[in-house]
C-alpha beads as a LAMMPS data file, in Angstrom:
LAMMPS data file: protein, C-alpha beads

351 atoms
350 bonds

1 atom types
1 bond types

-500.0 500.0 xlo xhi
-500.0 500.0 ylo yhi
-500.0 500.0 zlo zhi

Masses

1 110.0

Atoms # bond

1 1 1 -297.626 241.126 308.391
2 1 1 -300.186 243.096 306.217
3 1 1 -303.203 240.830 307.677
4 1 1 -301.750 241.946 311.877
5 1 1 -301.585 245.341 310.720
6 1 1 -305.361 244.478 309.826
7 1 1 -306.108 243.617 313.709
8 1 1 -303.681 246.034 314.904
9 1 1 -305.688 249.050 313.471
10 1 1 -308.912 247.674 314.480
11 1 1 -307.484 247.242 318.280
12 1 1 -306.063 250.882 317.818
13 1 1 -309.861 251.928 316.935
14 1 1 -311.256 250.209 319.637
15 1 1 -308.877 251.282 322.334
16 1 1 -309.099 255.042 321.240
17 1 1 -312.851 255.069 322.106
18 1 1 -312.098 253.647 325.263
19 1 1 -309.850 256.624 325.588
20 1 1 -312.340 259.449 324.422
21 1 1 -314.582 258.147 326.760
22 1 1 -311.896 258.515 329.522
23 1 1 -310.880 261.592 329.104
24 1 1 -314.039 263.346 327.512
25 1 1 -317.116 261.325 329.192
26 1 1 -315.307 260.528 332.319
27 1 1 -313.834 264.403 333.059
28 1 1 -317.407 265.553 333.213
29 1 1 -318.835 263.423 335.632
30 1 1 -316.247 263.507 337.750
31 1 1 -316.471 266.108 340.664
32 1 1 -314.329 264.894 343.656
33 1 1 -310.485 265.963 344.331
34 1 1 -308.480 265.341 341.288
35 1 1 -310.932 266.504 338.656
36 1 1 -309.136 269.475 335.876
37 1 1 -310.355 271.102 332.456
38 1 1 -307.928 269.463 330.168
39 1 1 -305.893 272.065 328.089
40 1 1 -307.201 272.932 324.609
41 1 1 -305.955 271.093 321.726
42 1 1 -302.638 269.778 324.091
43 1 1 -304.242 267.038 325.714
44 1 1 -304.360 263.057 325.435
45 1 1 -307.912 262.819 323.838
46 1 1 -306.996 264.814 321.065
47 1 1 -303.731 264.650 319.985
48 1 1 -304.369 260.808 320.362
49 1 1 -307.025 260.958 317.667
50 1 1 -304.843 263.380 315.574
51 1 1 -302.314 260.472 315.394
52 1 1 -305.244 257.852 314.631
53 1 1 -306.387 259.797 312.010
54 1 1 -303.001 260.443 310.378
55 1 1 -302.001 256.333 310.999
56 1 1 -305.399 255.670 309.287
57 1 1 -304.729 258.183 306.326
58 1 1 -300.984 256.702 305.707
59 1 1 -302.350 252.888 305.868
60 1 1 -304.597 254.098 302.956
61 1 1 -302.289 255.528 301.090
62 1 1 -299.461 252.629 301.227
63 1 1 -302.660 250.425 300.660
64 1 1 -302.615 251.871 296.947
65 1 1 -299.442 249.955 296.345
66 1 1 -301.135 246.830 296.191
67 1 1 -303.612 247.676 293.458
68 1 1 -307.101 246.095 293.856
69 1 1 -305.773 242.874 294.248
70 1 1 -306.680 240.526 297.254
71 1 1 -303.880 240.643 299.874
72 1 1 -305.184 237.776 302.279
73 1 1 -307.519 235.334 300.777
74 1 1 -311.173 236.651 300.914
75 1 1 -309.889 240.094 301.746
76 1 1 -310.167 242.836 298.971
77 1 1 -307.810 245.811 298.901
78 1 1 -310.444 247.793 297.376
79 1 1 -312.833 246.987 300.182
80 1 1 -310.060 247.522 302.856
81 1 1 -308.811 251.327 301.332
82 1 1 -312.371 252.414 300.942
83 1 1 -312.594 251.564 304.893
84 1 1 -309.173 253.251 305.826
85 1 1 -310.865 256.267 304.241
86 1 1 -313.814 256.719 305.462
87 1 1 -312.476 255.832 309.194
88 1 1 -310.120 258.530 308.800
89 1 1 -313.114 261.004 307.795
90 1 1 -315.069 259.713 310.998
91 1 1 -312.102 259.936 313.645
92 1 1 -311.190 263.412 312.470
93 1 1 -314.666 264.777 312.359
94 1 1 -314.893 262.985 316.367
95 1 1 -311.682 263.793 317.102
96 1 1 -312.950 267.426 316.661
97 1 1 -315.806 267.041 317.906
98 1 1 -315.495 265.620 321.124
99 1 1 -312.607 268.519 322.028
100 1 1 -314.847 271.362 320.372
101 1 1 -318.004 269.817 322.740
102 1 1 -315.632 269.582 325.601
103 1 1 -314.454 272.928 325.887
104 1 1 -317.241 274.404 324.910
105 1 1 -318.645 272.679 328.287
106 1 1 -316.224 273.871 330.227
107 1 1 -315.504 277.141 329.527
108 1 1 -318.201 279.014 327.521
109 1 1 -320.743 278.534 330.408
110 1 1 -324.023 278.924 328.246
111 1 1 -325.333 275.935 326.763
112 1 1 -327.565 277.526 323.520
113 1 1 -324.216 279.227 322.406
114 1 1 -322.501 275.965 322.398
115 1 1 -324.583 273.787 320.319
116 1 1 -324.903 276.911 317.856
117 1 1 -321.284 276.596 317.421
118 1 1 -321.146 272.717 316.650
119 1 1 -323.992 272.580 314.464
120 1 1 -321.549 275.639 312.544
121 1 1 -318.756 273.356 313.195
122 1 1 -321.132 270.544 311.448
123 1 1 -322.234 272.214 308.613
124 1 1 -318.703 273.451 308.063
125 1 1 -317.209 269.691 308.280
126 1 1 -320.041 268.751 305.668
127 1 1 -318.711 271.835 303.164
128 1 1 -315.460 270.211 303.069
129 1 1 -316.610 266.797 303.151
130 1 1 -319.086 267.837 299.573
131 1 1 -315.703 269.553 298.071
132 1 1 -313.596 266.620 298.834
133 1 1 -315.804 264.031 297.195
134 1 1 -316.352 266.552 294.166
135 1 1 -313.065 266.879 293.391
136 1 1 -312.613 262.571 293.702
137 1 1 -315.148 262.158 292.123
138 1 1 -316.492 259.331 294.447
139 1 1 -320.347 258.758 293.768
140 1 1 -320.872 256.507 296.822
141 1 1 -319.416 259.037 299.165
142 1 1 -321.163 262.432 297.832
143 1 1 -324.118 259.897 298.176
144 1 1 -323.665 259.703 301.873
145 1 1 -322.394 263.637 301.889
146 1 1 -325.630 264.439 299.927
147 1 1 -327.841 262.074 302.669
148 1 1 -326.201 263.981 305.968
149 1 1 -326.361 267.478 304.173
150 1 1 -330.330 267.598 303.618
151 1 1 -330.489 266.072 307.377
152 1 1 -328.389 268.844 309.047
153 1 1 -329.992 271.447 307.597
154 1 1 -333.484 269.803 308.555
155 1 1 -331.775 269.662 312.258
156 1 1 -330.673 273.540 311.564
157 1 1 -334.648 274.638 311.213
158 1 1 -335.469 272.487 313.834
159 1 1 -333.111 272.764 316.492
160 1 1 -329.772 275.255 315.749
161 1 1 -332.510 278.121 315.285
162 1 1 -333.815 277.746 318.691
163 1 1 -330.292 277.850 320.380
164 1 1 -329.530 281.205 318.356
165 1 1 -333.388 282.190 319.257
166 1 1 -332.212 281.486 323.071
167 1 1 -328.628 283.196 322.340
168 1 1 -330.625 286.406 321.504
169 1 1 -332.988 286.571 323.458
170 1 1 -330.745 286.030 326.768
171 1 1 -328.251 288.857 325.185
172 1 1 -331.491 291.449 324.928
173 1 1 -333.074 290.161 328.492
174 1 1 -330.462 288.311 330.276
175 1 1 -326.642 288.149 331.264
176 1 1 -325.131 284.746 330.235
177 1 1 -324.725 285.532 326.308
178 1 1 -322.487 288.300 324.808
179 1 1 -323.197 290.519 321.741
180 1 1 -320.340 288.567 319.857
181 1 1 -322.434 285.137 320.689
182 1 1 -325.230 286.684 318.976
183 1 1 -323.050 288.207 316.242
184 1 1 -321.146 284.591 315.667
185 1 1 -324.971 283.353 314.441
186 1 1 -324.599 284.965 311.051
187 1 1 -321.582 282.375 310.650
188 1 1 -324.103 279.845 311.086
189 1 1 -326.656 281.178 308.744
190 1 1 -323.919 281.851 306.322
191 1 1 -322.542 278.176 306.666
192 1 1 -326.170 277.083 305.966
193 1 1 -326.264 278.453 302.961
194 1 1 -322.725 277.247 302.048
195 1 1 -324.018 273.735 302.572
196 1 1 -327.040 274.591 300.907
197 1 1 -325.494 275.135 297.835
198 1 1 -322.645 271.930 298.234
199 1 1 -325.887 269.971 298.338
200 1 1 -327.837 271.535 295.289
201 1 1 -323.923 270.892 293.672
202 1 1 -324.022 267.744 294.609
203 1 1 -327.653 266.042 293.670
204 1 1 -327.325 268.259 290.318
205 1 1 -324.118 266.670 289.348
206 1 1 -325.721 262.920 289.971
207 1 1 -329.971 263.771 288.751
208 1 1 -331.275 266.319 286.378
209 1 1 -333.016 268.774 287.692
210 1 1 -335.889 267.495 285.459
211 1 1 -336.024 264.135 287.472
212 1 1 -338.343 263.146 290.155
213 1 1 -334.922 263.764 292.577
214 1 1 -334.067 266.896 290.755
215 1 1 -337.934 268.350 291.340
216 1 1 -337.771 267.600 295.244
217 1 1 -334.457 269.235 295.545
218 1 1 -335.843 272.575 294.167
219 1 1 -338.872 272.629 296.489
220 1 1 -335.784 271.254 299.359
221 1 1 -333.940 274.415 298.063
222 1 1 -336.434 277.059 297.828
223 1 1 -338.197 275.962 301.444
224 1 1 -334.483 276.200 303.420
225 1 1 -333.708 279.233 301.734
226 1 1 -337.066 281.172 302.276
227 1 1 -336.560 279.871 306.637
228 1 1 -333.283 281.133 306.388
229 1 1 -333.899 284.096 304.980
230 1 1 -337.714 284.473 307.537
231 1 1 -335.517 283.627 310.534
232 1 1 -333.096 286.430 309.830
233 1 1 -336.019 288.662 309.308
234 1 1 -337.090 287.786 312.254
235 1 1 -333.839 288.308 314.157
236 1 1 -333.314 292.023 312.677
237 1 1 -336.868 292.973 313.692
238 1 1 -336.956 291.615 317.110
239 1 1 -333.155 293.122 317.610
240 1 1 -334.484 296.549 316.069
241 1 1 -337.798 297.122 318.445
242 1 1 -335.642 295.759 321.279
243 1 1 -336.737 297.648 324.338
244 1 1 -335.966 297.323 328.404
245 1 1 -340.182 295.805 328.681
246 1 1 -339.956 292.201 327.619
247 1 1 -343.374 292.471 326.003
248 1 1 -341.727 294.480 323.679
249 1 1 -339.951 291.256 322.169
250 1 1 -343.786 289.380 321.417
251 1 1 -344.675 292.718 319.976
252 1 1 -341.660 292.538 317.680
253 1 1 -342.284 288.690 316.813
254 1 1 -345.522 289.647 316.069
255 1 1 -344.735 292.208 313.888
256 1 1 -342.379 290.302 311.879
257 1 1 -344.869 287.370 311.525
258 1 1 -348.039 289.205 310.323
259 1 1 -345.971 292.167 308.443
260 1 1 -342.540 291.148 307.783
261 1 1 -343.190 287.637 306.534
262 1 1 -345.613 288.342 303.954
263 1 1 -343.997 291.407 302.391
264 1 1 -340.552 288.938 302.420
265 1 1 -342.258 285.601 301.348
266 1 1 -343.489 287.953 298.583
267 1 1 -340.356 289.528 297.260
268 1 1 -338.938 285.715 297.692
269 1 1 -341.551 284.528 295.456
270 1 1 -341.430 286.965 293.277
271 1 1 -337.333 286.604 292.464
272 1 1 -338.297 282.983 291.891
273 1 1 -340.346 283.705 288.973
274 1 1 -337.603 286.056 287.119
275 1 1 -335.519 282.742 287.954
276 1 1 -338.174 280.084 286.682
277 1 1 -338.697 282.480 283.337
278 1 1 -335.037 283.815 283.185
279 1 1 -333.667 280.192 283.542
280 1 1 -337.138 278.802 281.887
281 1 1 -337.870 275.915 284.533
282 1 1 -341.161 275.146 284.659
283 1 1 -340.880 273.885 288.326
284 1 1 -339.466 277.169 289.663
285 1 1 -342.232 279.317 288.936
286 1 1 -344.923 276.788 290.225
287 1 1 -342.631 277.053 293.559
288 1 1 -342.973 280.462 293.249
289 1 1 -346.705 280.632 292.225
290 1 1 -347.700 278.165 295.366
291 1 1 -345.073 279.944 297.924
292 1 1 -347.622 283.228 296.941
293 1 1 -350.371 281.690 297.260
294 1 1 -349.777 280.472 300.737
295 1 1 -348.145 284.373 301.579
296 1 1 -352.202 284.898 300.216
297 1 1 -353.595 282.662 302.744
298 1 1 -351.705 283.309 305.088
299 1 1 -352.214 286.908 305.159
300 1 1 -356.203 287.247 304.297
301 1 1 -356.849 284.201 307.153
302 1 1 -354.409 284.577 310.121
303 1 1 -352.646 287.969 309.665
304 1 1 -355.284 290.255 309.235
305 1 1 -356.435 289.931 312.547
306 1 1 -354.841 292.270 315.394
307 1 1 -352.751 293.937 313.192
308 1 1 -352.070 297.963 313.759
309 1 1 -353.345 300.228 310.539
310 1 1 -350.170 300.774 309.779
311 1 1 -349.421 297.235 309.432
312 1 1 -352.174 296.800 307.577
313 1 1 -351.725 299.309 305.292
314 1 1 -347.407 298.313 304.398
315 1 1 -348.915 294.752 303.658
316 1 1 -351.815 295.367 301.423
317 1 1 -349.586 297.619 299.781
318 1 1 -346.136 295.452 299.038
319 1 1 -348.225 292.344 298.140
320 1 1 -350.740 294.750 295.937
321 1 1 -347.304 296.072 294.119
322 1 1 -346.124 292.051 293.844
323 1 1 -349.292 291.397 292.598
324 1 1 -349.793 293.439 289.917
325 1 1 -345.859 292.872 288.653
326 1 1 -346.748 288.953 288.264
327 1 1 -350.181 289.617 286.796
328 1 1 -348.071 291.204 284.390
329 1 1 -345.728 288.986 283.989
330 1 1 -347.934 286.201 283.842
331 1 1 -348.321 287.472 279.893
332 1 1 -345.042 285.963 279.254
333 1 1 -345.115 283.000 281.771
334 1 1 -348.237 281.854 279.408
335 1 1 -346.183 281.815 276.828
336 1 1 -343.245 279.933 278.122
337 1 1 -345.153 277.001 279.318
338 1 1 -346.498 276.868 276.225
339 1 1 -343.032 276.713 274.467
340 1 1 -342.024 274.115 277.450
341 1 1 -344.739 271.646 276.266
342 1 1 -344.135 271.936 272.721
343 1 1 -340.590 271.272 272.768
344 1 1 -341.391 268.435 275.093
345 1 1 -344.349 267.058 272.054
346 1 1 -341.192 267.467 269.814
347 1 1 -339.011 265.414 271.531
348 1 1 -341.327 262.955 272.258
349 1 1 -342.507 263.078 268.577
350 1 1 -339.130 262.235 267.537
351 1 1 -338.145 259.288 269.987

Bonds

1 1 1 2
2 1 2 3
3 1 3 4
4 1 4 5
5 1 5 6
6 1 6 7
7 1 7 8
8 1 8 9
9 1 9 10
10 1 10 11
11 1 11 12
12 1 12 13
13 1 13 14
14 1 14 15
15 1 15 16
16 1 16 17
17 1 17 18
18 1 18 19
19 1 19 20
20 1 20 21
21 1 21 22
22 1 22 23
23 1 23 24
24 1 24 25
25 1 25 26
26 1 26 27
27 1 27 28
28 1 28 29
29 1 29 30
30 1 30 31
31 1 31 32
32 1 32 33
33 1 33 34
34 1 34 35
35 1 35 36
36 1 36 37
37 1 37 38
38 1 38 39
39 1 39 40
40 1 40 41
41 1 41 42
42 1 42 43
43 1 43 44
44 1 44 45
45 1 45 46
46 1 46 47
47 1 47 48
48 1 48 49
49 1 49 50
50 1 50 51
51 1 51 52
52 1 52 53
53 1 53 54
54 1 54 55
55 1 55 56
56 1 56 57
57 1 57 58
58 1 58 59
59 1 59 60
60 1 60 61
61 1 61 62
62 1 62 63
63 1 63 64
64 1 64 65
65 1 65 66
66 1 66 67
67 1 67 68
68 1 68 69
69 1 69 70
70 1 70 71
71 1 71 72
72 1 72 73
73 1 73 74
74 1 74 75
75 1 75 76
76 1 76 77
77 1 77 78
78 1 78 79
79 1 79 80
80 1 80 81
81 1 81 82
82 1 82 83
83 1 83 84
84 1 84 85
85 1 85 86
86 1 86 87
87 1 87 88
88 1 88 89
89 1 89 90
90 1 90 91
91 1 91 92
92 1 92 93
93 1 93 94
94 1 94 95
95 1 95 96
96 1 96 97
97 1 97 98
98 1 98 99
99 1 99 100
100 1 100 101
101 1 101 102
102 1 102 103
103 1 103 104
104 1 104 105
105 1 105 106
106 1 106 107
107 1 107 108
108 1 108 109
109 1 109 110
110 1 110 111
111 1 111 112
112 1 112 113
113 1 113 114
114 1 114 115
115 1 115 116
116 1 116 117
117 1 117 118
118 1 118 119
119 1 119 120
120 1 120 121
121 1 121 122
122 1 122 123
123 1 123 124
124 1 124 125
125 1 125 126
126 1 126 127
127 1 127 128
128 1 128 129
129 1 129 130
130 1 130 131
131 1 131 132
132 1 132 133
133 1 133 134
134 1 134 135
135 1 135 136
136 1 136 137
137 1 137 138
138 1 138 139
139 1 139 140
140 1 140 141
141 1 141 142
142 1 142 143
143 1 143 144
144 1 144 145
145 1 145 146
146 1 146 147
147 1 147 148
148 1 148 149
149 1 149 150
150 1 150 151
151 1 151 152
152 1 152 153
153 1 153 154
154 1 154 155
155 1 155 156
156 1 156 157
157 1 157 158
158 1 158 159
159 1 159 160
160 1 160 161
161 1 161 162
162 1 162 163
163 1 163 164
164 1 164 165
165 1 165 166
166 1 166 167
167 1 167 168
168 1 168 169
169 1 169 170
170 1 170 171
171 1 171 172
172 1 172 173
173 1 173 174
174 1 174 175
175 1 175 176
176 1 176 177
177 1 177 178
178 1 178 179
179 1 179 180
180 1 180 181
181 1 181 182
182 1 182 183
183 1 183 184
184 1 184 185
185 1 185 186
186 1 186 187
187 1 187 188
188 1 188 189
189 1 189 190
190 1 190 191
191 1 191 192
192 1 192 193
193 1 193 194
194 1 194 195
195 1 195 196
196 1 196 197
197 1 197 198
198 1 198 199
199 1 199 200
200 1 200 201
201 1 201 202
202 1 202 203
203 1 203 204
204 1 204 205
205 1 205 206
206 1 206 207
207 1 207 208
208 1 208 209
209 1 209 210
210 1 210 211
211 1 211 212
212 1 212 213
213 1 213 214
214 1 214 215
215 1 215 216
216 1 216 217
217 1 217 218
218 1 218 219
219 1 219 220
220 1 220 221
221 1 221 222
222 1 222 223
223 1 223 224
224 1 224 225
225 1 225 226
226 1 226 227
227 1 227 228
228 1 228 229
229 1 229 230
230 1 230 231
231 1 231 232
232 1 232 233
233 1 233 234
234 1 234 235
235 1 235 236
236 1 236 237
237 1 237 238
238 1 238 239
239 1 239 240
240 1 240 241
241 1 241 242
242 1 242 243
243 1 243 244
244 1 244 245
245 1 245 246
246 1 246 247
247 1 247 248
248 1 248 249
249 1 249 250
250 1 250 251
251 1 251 252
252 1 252 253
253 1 253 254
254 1 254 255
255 1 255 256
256 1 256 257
257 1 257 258
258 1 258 259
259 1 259 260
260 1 260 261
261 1 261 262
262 1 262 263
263 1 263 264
264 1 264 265
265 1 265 266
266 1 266 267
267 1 267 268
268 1 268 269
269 1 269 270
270 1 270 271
271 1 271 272
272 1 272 273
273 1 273 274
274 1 274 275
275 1 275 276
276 1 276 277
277 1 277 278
278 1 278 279
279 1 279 280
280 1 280 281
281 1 281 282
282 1 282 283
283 1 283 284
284 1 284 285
285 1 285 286
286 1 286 287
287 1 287 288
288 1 288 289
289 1 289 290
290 1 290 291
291 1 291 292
292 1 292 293
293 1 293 294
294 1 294 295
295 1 295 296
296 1 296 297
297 1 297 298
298 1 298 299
299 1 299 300
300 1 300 301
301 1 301 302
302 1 302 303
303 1 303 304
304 1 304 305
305 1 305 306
306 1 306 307
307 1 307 308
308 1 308 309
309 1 309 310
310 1 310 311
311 1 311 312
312 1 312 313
313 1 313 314
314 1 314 315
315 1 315 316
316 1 316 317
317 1 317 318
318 1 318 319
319 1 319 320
320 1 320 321
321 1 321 322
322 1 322 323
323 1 323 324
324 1 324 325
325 1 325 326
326 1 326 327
327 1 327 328
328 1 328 329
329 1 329 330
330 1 330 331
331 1 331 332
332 1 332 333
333 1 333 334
334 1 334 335
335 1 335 336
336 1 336 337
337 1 337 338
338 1 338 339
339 1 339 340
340 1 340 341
341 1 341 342
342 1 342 343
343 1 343 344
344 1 344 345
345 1 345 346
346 1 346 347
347 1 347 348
348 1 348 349
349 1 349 350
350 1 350 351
């Protein structure tokens, strides 16, 4: 009986992709007589993967009753529960999925605002996936959490800013996205930085931040966080010198690139050296030293050009004031790397 309710569940599995395809795949193609926008939530396609999920979660649960014993043979218990599990994960983050991509289709009629709100529906899934596997303490599946977390947010730089870029832009010069689309993107930036955090959780909790693993996800870290924090910049400027002339959005972008970014790159770089000495991590405050160099660069080779007086004038002047507060601080820096590698000789002296 326990080796058919084996086959039975992965029959169940395949038949309920046949059905999402049916009802999900199928709907929107169709466009003859007979074609309707299923209801939200009350429809086949979803409740029928509410009660796969919930079938899948109670088969794991009774599974426990057998211990890790084999109950068939070859077949582990162990094996079989850790499968039970993680298909219940994946059919309720489809099950969602599919209905959230769905009606989103159908009804919200701009395309940008809809992939904003499933890569927050993603990023929000991951959150709870990284608390879940904190709390069971289940190394192989923060693994996997920790794997999908750095690539969603790599996704979120790449391709979630450009829908909320084309969500504001058609709000200030167009009629197909509403002020509360464009508001609804600060719940994306806001789960960004939720999962942001999960993740540095997460690979802290496994690697020292000393380790080769540890090193990459501060330089991970500080790169998100200073996009994040440049897109939002970005955002506020562009939606500040909005006006009715459409050239007045490049002149806003431009602004924020040339003058914005290096006055925020530099207070960014600067709050990661009070972290790197406060918190005395070497790694930190050559993060913060190389993020100001490039602000440098970047500033003295590309920015300088075409910029208004004014411009100039705000820049030289925040970066001068940056400037001379690390110079200054640099004093003390000095003296904590020097502290750093002598308690490292120590150590090593006494292994």
């Amino acid at each position: 009986m326990k080796l058919v309710s084996v086959i039975v569940m992965a029959l169940a599995l395949i038949s309920l992709s046949m059905d999402w395809y049916q009802v999900y795949y199928n709907q929107v193609l169709m466009t003859g007589n007979g074609y309707t926008t299923l209801a939200i939530i009350i429809n086949k396609g979803f409740l029928t993967g509410i009660v796969s999920v919930i079938s899948l979660y109670l088969s794991s649960l009774f599974s426990k009753r057998e211990g890790e014993n084999s109950f068939y043979k070859w077949f582990d218990m162990g094996i079989y529960r850790a499968i039970l599990s993680i298909g219940a994960i994946l059919v309720l983050y489809l099950t969602v999925f599919f209905e959230l991509n769905y009606q989103l289709h159908e009804r919200l009629g701009f395309e940008p605002a809809g992939e904003m709100i499933i890569g927050f529906y993603n990023m929000l899934f991951l959150i709870a996936l990284s608390i879940y596997s904190i709390r069971k303490n289940n190394e192989i599946l923060s693994n996997i959490v920790i794997i999908l977390s750095a690539l969603v947010l790599l996704i979120y730089i790449s391709y979630y800013n450009e829908q909320i870029v084309a969500v504001r832009n058609d709000f200030l010069y167009s009629t197909h996205a509403t002020l509360g689309m464009y508001l609804f993107h600060y719940l994306v930036a806001l789960s960004a930085v939720g999962l942001l955090i999960t993740l540095f959780k997460q690979v802290k909790k496994i690697n020292t931040l000393d380790s080769e693993i540890g090193i990459g996800l501060l330089w991970f870290t500080a790169f998100i966080g200073v996009f994040i924090a440049s897109a939002e910049l970005t955002h506020l400027m562009v939606m500040g010198g909005y006006s009715a002339d459409i050239s007045s959005l490049s002149d806003s972008l431009t602004r924020a690139t040339k003058i914005g970014f290096p006055v925020l790159w530099g207070i960014c770089s600067f709050m990661l050296m009070i972290m790197g000495m406060r918190l005395k991590m070497r790694h930190l405050r050559i993060i913060s030293l190389s993020l100001f160099f490039i602000t440098l660069v970047k500033l003295f080779v590309f920015d300088i050009r075409d910029v208004s007086e004014g411009g100039k004038i705000i820049a030289f002047i925040s970066l001068g004031v940056i400037l001379l507060i690390v110079s200054f601080m640099y004093q003390k820096l000095k003296v904590l790397i020097l502290a750093d590698e002598g308690k490292k000789q120590k150590t090593a002296k006494d292994e």
